[in-house]
C-alpha positions as CSV (number, residue, x, y, z in Angstrom):
1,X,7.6,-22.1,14.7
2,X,9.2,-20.5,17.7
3,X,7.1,-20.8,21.4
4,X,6.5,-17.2,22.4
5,X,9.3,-16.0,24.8
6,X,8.8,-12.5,26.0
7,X,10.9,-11.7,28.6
8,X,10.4,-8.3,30.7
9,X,13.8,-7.1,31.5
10,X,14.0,-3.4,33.3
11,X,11.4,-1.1,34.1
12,X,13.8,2.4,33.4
13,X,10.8,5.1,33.4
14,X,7.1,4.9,33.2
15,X,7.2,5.0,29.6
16,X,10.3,2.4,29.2
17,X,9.9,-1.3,29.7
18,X,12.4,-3.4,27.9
19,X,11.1,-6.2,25.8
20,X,13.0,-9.4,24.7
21,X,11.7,-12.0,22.6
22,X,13.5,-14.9,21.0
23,X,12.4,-15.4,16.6
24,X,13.9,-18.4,14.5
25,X,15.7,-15.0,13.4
26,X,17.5,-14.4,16.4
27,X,16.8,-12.1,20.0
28,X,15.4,-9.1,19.5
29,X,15.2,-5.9,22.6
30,X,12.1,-3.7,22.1
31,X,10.4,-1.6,24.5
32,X,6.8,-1.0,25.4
33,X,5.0,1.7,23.5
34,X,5.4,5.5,24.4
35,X,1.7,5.9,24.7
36,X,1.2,2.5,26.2
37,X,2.5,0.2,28.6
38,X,0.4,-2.6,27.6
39,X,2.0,-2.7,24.1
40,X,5.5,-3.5,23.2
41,X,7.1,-2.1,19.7
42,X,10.2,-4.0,17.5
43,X,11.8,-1.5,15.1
44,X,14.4,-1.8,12.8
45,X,13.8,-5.6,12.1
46,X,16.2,-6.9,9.4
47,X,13.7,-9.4,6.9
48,X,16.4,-9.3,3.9
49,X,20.0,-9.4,2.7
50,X,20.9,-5.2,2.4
51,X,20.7,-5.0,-1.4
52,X,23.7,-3.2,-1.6
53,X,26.9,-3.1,-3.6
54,X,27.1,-6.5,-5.9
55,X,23.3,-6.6,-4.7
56,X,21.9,-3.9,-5.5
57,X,19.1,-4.8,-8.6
58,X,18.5,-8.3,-6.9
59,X,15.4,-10.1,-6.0
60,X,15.2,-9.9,-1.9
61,X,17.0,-12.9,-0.1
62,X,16.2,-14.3,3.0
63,X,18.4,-12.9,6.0
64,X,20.6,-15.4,7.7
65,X,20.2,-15.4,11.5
66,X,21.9,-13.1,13.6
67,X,23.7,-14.0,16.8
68,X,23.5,-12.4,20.0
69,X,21.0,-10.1,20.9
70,X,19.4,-7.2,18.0
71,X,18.6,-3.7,19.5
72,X,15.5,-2.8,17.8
73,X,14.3,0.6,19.5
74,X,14.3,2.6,16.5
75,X,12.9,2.7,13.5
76,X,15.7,2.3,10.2
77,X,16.1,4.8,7.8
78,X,14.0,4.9,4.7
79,X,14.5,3.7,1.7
80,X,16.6,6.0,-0.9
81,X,14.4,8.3,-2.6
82,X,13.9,12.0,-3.6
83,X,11.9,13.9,-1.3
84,X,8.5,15.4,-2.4
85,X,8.4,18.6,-4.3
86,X,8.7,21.6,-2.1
87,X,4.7,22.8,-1.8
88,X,3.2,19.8,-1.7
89,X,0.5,18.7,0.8
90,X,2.3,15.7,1.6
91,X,6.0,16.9,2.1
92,X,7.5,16.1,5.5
93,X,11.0,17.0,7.0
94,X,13.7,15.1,6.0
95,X,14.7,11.6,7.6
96,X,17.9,9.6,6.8
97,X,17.8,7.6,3.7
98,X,20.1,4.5,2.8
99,X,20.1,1.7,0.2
100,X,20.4,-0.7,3.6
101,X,17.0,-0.3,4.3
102,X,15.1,-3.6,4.2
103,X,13.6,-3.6,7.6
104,X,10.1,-4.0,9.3
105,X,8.7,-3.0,12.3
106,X,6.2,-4.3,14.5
107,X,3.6,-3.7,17.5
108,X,1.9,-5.8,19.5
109,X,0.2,-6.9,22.8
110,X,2.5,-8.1,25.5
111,X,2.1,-11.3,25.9
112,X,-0.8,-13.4,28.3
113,X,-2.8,-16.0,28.0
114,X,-5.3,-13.9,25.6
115,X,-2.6,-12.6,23.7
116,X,-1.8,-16.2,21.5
117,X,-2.6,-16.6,17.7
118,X,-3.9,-12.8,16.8
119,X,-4.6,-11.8,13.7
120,X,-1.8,-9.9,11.9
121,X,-1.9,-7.2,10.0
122,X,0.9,-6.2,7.9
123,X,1.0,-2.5,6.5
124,X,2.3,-1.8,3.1
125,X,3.0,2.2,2.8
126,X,2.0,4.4,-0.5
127,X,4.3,7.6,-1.8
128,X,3.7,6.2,-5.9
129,X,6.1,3.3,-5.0
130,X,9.0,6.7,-5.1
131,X,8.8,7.5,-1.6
132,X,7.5,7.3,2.0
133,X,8.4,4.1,5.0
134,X,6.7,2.0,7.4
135,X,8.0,4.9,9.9
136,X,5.5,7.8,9.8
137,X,3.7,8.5,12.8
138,X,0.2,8.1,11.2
139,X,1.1,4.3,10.7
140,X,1.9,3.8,14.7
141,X,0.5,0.6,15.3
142,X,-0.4,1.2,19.1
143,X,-4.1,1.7,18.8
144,X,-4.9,-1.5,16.5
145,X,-2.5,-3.2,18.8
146,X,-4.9,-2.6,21.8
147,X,-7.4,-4.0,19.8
148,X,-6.1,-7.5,19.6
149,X,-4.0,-7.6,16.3
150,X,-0.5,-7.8,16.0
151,X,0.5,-4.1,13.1
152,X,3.6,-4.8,11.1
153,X,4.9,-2.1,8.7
154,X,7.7,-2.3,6.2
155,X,10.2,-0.8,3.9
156,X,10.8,-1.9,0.9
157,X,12.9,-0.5,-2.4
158,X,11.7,2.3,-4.0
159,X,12.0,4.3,-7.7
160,X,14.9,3.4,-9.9
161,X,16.5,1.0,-7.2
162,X,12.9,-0.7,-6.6
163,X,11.5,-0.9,-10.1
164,X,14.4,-0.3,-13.1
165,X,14.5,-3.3,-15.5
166,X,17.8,-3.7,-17.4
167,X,18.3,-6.1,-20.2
168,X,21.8,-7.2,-18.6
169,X,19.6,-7.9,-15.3
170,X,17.5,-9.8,-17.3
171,X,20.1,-12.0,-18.4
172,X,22.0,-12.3,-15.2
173,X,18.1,-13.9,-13.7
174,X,17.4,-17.5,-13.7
175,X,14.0,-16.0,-14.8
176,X,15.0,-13.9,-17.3
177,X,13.6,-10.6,-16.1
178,X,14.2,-7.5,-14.1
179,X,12.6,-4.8,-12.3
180,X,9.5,-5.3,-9.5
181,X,12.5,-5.6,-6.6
182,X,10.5,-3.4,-4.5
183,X,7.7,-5.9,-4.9
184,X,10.1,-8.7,-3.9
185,X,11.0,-7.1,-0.6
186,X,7.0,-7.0,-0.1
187,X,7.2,-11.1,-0.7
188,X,10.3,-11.3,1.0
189,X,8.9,-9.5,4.5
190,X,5.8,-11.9,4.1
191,X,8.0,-14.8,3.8
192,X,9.3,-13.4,7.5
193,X,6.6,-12.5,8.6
194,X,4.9,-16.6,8.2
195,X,8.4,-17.9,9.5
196,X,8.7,-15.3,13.0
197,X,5.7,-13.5,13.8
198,X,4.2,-16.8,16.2
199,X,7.1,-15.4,18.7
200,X,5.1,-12.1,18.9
201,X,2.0,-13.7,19.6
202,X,0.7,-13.8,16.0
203,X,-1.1,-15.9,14.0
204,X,0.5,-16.9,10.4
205,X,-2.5,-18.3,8.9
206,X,-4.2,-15.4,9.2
207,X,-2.5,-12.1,7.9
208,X,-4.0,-9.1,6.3
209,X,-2.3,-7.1,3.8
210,X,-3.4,-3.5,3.6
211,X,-1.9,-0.6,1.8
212,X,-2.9,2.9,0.6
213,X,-2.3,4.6,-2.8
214,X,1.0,2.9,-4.1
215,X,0.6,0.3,-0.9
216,X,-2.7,-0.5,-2.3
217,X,-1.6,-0.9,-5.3
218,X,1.3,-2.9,-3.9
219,X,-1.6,-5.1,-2.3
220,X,-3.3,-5.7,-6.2
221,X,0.4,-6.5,-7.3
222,X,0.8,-9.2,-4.1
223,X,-2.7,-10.6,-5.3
224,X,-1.7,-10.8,-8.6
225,X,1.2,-12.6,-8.0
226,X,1.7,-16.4,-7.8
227,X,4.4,-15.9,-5.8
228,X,2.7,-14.3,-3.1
229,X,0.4,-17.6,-3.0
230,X,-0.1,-19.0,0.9
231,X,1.5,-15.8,2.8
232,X,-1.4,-14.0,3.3
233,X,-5.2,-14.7,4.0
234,X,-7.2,-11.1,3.6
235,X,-6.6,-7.7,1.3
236,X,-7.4,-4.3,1.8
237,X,-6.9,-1.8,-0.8
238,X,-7.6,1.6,0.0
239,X,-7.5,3.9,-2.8
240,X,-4.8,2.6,-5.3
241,X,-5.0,-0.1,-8.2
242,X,-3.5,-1.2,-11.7
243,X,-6.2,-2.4,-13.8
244,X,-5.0,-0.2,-16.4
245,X,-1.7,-1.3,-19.0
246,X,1.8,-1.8,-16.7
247,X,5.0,-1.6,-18.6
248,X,6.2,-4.2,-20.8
249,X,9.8,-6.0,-20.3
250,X,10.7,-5.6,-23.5
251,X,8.9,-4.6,-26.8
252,X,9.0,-0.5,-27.5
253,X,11.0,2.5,-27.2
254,X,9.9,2.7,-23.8
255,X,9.6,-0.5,-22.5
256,X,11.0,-0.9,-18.8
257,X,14.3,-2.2,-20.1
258,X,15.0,0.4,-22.4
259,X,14.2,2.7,-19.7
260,X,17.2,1.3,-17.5
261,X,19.4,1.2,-20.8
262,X,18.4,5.0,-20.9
263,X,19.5,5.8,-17.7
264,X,23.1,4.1,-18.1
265,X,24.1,5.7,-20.9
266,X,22.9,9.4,-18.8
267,X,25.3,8.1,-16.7
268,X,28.5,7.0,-18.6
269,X,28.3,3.5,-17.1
270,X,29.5,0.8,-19.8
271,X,27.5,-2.0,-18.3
272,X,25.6,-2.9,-15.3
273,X,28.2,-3.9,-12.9
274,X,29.8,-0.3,-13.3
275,X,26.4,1.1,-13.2
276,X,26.1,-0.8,-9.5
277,X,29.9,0.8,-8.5
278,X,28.0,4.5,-9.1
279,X,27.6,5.9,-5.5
280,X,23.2,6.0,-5.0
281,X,23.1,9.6,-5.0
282,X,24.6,10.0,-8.1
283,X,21.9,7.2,-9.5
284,X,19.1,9.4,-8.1
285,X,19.9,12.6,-9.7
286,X,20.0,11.7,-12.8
287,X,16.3,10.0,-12.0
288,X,13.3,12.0,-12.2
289,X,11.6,9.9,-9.4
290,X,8.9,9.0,-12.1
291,X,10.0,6.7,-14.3
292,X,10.2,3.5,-12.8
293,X,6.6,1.7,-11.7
294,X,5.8,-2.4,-11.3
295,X,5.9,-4.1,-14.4
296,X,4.8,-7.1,-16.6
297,X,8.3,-8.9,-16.0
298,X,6.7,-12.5,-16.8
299,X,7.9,-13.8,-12.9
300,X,6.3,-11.5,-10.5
301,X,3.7,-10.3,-12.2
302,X,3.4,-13.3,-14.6
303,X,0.8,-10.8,-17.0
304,X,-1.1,-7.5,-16.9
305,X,-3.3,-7.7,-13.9
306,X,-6.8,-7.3,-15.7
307,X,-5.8,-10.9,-17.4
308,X,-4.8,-12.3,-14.3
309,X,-8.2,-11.3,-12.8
310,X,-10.3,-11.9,-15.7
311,X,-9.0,-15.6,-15.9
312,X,-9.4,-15.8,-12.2
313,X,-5.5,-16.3,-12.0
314,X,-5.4,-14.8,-8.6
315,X,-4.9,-15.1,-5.1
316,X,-8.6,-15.5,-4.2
317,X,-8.9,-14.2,-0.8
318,X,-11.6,-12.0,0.8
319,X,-11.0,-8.3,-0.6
320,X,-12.0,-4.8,0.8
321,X,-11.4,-2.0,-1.3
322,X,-12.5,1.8,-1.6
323,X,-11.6,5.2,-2.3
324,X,-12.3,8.7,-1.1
325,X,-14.6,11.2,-2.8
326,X,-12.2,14.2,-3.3
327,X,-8.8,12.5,-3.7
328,X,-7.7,15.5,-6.4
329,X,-7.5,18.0,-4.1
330,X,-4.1,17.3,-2.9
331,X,-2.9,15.4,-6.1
332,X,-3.4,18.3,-8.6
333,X,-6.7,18.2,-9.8
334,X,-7.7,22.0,-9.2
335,X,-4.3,23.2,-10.8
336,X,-5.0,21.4,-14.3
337,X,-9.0,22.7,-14.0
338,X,-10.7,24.2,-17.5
339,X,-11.6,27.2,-17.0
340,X,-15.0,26.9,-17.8
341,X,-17.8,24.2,-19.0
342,X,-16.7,24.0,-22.6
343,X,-13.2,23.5,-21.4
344,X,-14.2,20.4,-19.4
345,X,-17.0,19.6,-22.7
346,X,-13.7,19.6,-24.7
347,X,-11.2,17.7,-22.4
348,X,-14.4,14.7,-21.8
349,X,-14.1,14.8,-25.9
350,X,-10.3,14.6,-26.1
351,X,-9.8,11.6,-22.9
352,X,-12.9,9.9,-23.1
353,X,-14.2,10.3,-27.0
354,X,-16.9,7.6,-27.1
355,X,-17.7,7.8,-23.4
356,X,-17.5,11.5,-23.8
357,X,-21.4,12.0,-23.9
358,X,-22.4,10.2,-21.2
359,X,-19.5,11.7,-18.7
360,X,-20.3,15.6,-19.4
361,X,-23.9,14.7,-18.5
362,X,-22.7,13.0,-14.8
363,X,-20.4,15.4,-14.6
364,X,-21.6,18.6,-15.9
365,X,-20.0,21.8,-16.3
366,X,-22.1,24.1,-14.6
367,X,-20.5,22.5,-11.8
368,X,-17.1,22.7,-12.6
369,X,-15.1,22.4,-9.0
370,X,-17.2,19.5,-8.2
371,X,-17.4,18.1,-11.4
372,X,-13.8,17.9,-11.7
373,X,-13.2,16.6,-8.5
374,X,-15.0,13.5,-8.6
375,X,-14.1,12.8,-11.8
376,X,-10.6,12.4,-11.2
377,X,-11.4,10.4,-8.1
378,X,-14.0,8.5,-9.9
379,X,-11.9,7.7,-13.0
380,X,-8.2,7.2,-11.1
381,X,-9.6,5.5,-8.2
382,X,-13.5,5.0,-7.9
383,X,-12.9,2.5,-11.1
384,X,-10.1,0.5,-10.2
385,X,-11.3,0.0,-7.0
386,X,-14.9,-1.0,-8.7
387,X,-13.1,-3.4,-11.0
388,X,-11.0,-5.0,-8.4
389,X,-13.9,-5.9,-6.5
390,X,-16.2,-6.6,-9.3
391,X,-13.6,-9.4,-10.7
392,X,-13.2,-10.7,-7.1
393,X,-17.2,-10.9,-6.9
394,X,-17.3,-12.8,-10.4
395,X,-14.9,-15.6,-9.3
396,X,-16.9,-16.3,-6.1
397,X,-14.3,-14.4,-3.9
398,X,-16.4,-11.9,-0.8
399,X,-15.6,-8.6,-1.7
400,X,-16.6,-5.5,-0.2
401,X,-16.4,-1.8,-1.4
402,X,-16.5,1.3,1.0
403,X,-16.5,5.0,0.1
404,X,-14.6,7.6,2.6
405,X,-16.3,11.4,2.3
406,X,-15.3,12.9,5.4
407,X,-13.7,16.2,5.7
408,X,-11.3,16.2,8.5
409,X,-9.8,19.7,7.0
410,X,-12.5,21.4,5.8
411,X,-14.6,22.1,2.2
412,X,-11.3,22.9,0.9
413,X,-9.5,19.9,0.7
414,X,-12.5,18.0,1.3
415,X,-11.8,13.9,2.0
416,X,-8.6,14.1,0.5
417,X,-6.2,11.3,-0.9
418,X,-4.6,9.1,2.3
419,X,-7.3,11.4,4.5
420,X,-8.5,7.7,5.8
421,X,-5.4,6.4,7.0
422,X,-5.5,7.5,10.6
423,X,-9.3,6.6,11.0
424,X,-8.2,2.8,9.7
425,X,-5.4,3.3,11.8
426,X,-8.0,4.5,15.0
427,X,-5.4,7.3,15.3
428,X,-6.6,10.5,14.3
429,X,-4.5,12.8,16.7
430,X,-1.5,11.7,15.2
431,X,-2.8,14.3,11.8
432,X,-4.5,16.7,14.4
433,X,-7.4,15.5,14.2
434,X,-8.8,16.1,17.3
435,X,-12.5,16.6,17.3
436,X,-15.1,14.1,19.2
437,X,-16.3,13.0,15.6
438,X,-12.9,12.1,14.1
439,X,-12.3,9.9,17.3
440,X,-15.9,8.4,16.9
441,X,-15.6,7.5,13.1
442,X,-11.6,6.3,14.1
443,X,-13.6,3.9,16.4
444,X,-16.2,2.7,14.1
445,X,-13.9,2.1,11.0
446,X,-10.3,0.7,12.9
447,X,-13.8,-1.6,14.4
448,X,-14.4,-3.1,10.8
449,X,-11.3,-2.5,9.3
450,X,-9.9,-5.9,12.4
451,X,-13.1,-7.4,12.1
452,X,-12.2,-8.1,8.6
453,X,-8.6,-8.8,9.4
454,X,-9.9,-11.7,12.1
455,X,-13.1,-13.1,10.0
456,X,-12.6,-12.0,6.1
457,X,-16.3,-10.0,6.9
458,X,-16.0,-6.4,8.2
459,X,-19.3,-7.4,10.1
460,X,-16.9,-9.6,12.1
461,X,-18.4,-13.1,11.0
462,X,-22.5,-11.9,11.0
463,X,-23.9,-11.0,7.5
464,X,-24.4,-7.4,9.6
465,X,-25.2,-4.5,7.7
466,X,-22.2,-4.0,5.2
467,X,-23.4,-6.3,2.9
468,X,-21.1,-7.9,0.0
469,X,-19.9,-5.7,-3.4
470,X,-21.5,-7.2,-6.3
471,X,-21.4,-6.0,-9.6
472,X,-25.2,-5.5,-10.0
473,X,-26.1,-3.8,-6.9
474,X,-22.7,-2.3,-5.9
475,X,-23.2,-2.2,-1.9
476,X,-21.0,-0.2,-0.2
477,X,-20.3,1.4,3.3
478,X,-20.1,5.2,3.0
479,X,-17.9,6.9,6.0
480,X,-18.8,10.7,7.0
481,X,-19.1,13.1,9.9
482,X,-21.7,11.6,11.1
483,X,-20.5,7.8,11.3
484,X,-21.1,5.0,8.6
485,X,-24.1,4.3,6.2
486,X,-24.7,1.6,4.0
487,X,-25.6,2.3,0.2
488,X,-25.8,1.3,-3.3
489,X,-25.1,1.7,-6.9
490,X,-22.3,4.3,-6.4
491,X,-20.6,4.8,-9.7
492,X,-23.7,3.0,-11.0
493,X,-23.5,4.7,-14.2
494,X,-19.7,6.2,-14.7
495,X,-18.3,2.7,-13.5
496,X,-19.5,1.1,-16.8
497,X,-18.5,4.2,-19.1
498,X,-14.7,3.8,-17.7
499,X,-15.1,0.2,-17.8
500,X,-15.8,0.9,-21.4
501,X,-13.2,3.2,-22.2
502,X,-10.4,1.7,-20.2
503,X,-10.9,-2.0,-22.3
504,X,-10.2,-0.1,-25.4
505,X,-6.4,0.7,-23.9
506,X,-5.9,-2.8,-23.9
């Protein structure tokens, strides 16, 4: 590993000090952070080979060394992918776009005595593994960066160019599969990440993953994977995992390579290597942006992750995982509500059958707004997050659970899906949320979500008073207006009428 070897170059403004720092990757210029002086930020950091041209659909390869010094003052573009649907709560303005967009970013303390071995934490970003970067201004890395950890976020291949499997792609691998190449690039920034990030001042035997939604669900793919094994030490999941049947290779009409076979024939392409001459717009368009998820490709993911978990065929390291209690609100929930109790009686009936008795009486109809709420959080989220942690617990792995109910917009939208990002983040102004309670909860949970990252125990080493997930008492930390509070038994009695349920899909 490199020595650290920051060098401060020009002081230009108040706001502007150049950083330089020398990686077994080359010299990279950053600058200190706009909001603090104390902190320098790397942008635009090249971890893989641009899969473009003759490489695009190829597993992420290591980038050769650069020579000469890297400019890396601003962040890449993201990777290609259709923007969200005009209306929805998450849309944003758009940003430049390019297949060459395999780059990471990172923030740290400049360098002192102090500042040798931190914990890292690397950020894996959701969007339903279809859209979003390591870019946004909720994921600025300043605030845990004054805090003592080193924030790294990434890009990595998205939709049909991150996930398509293609029986020609199969037989053009040494392992004789195809798709999960946005799950690659996830192994392939580790990989950097473990080789580089001692120049920074970080510690690479002790990295964190974390992710949100699809980034959490990238984090129960990186677990899952043998390939993954060594490059990181903790997990966070917040809101997102696949404990439910992934794609097969190969096997039906819609298996993931019949999918890609599909899609060339949409597009007149005779094979794949005309398919890889198409210019990526013309790829996207005839995409729907939904198609393509992580699949059982028998390399990556080896098998469906509820196997891998139940045989204890994972990467066993200390897990925190949770959800929030209305994550519906801004994922459609309220637009595909019954109109009344006998039109959620019937749709328990027609999802659930068995479990249907059970579910209409903890989620009853006479309650129909709430009722429908947390059931969709409950049964997309509350359980996979439950099961994750549940497995972890039964193969002697520390797992804890946590359960996010603040309301930073109101009754309306309630603790919506990703609402917990700038609170893990400890930057809540970067939403607008600017009251004295969202900066006091932004304090307490960025608090345990590094204490974790540095000790595997959010109670920073002590046994404290988060206590450990198991799957008899189900502890958990609840996070509200008015701080944290530990609990029990949440899902005590829907958690095992999924459970039930969601084993008969398999």
């Amino acid at each position: 590993m490199a020595r650290i070897l920051f060098l401060l170059l020009v002081i230009t403004t108040a706001k502007s000090i150049a950083v330089e720092v020398q990686t077994p990757s080359g010299i990279l210029v950053g600058k200190s952070s706009e909001s603090s002086e104390t902190i320098s930020v790397f942008k635009n950091i090249p971890y893989a080979i641009p899969p473009v041209g003759a490489r695009r659909w190829t597993y992420a390869e290591p980038i050769p060394a650069w020579k000469g010094k890297r400019n890396a003052t601003t962040f890449s573009p993201s990777c290609q992918q259709h923007p969200y649907p005009e209306g929805s709560f998450f849309s944003r303005p758009s940003e430049p776009t390019s297949e060459d967009c395999l780059y990471l970013n990172i923030w740290t303390p400049l360098p002192s005595a102090e500042n040798k071995n931190l914990p890292v934490m690397v950020w894996i970003h959701g969007g339903a593994l279809t859209r979003g970067s390591g870019a946004s201004a909720a994921y600025d890395g300043t605030e845990l960066a004054k805090k003592g950890v080193i924030l790294v976020t990434i890009n990595y291949r998205l939709g049909v160019f991150g996930y398509m499997a293609h029986p020609e792609l199969s037989a053009e691998s040494e392992h004789r599969g195809s798709g999960n190449y946005g799950t690659s690039d996830q192994i392939q920034a580790l990989r950097w990440v473990k080789q580089n990030i001692s120049a920074f001042g970080g510690n690479p035997d002790n990295v964190t993953i974390f992710g949100e939604s699809a980034g959490s669900w990238s984090v129960n793919h990186l677990v899952a994977s043998p390939l993954a094994r060594g490059l990181f030490h903790r997990a966070i999941g917040q809101s997102g995992g696949n404990f439910r049947p992934l794609p097969q290779l190969t096997g039906s009409d819609n298996a993931a390579e019949a999918r890609g076979t599909k899609l060339q024939k949409s597009l007149g392409a005779s094979s794949i290597s005309e398919l890889r001459m198409l210019d990526s717009h013309q790829i996207l368009s005839a995409d729907d942006g939904r198609s393509y998820r992580a699949i059982v490709d028998g390399h990556i993911l080896p098998d469906q992750l509820y196997h891998l978990f139940e045989q204890g065929k994972f990467n066993q390291v200390p897990l925190m995982v949770g959800y929030n209690a209305e994550e519906g609100t801004t994922l459609g929930a309220l637009r595909y509500m019954p109109k009344d109790a006998e039109g959620l009686k019937q749709l328990m009936q027609d999802r659930y059958k068995g479990q249907a008795g059970i579910l209409n009486q903890l989620y009853p109809g006479d309650q129909l707004r709430d009722s429908v709420l947390r059931l969709s959080a409950d049964s997309g989220f509350g359980w996979n997050m439950h099961h994750w942690a549940n497995k972890t617990n039964q193969h002697g792995v520390d797992a804890y659970m946590y359960y996010f109910v603040h309301r930073p917009l109101g009754d309306e939208l309630g603790a919506f899906h990703a609402a917990e990002i700038p609170y893990a983040f400890n930057n809540p102004k970067a939403l607008n949320f600017n009251t004295k309670t969202d900066q006091s909860l932004a304090d307490v949970m960025s608090d345990l979500w590094i204490n974790f990252a540095i000790h595997g125990n959010p109670n920073g080493g002590s046994t404290g008073h988060w206590n450990k997930y198991s799957g008899s008492t189900k502890h958990y930390m609840e996070f509200g207006s008015k701080g944290s509070k530990p609990g029990t038994g949440l899902m005590q009695d829907s958690y095992e009428a999924f459970e039930t349920h969601y084993a008969l899909e398999r």
